[in-house]
C-alpha positions as CSV (number, residue, x, y, z in Angstrom):
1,X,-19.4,15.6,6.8
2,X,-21.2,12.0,7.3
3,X,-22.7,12.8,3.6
4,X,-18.3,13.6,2.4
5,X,-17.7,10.2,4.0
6,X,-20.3,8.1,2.2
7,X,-19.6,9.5,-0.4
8,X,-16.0,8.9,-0.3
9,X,-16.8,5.3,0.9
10,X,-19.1,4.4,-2.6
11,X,-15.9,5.7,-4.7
12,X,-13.5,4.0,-2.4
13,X,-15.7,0.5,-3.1
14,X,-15.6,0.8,-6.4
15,X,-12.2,1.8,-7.1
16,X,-11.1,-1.3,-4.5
17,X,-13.5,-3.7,-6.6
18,X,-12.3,-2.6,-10.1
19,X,-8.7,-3.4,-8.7
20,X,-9.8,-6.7,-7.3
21,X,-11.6,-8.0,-10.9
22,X,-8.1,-6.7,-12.1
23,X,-6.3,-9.5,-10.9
24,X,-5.3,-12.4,-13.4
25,X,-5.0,-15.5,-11.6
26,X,-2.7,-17.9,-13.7
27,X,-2.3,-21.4,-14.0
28,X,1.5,-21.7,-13.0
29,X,3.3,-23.4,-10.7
30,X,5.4,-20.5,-9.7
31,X,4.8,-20.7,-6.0
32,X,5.8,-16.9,-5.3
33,X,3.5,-15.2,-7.6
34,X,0.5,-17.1,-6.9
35,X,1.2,-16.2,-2.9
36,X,1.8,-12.2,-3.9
37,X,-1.9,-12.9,-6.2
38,X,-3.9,-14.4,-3.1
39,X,-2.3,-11.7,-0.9
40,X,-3.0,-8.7,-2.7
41,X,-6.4,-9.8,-3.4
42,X,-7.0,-10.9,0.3
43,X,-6.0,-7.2,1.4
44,X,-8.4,-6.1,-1.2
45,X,-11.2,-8.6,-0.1
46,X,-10.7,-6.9,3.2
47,X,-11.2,-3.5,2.4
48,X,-14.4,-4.1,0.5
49,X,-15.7,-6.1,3.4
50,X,-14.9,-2.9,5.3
51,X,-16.5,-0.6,3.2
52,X,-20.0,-2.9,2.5
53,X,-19.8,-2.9,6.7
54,X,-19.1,1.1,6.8
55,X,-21.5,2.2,4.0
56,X,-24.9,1.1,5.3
57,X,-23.6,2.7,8.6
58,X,-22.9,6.1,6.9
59,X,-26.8,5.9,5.1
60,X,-28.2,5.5,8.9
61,X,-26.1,7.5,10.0
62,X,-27.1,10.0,7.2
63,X,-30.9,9.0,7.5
64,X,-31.1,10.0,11.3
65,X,-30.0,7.5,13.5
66,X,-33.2,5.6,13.7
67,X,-33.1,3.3,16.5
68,X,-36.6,1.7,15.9
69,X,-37.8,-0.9,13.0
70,X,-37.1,1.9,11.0
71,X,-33.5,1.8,11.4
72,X,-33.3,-1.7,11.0
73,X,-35.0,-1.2,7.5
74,X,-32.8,1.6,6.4
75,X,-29.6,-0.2,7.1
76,X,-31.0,-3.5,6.4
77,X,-32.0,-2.7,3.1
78,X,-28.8,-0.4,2.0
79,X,-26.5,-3.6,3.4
80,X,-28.4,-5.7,1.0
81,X,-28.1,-2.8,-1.9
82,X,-24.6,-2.3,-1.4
83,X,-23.7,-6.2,-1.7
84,X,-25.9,-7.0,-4.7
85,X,-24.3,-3.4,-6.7
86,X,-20.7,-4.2,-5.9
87,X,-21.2,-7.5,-7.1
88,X,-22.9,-6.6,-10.3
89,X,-20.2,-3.7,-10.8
90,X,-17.0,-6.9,-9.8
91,X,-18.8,-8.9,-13.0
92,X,-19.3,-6.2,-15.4
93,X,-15.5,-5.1,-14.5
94,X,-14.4,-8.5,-15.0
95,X,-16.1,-8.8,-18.3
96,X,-15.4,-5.8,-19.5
97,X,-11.5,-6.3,-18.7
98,X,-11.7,-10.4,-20.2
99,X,-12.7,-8.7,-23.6
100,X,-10.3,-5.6,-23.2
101,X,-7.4,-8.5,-23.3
């Protein structure tokens, strides 16, 4: 089950950061739209918080539960994985949808 969830989680953070880089933030004064754009991407800022939080959990969990220096490590090191690989997946999903247009 914990290895369902994280993976579940993985696809859920890309899928949520895929949608955020879909966002076109535009230069208008329209006061409305630009409150819907900040909202929609604050409700998706939140759930990727969530899921960088919930996916080094899931890999400890996964990993044994390691309450030592080991532990630490583990979800140390999978915290920093998961932030630097959904940021490089958020720019190449931006680029990628800048030359698409």
């Amino acid at each position: 089950m914990d290895y369902v969830l994280l993976i579940a989680a993985i696809t859920l953070l890309l899928i949520a950061t895929r949608q955020l880089s879909k966002i076109n933030y535009t230069d208008g004064f329209s006061v409305l739209k630009e409150a819907k754009q900040n909202i929609i991407s604050m409700l998706w800022g939140t759930f990727i918080v969530t899921l960088i939080i919930f996916i080094p959990y899931q890999v400890w969990t996964v990993t044994g539960m390691s309450t030592y220096w080991g532990g630490v490590y583990i979800f140390g090191g999978s915290l920093l994985l998961t932030i630097a690989l959904t940021f490089i997946f958020y720019y190449h999903s931006s680029v990628r949808l800048k030359t698409e247009t």
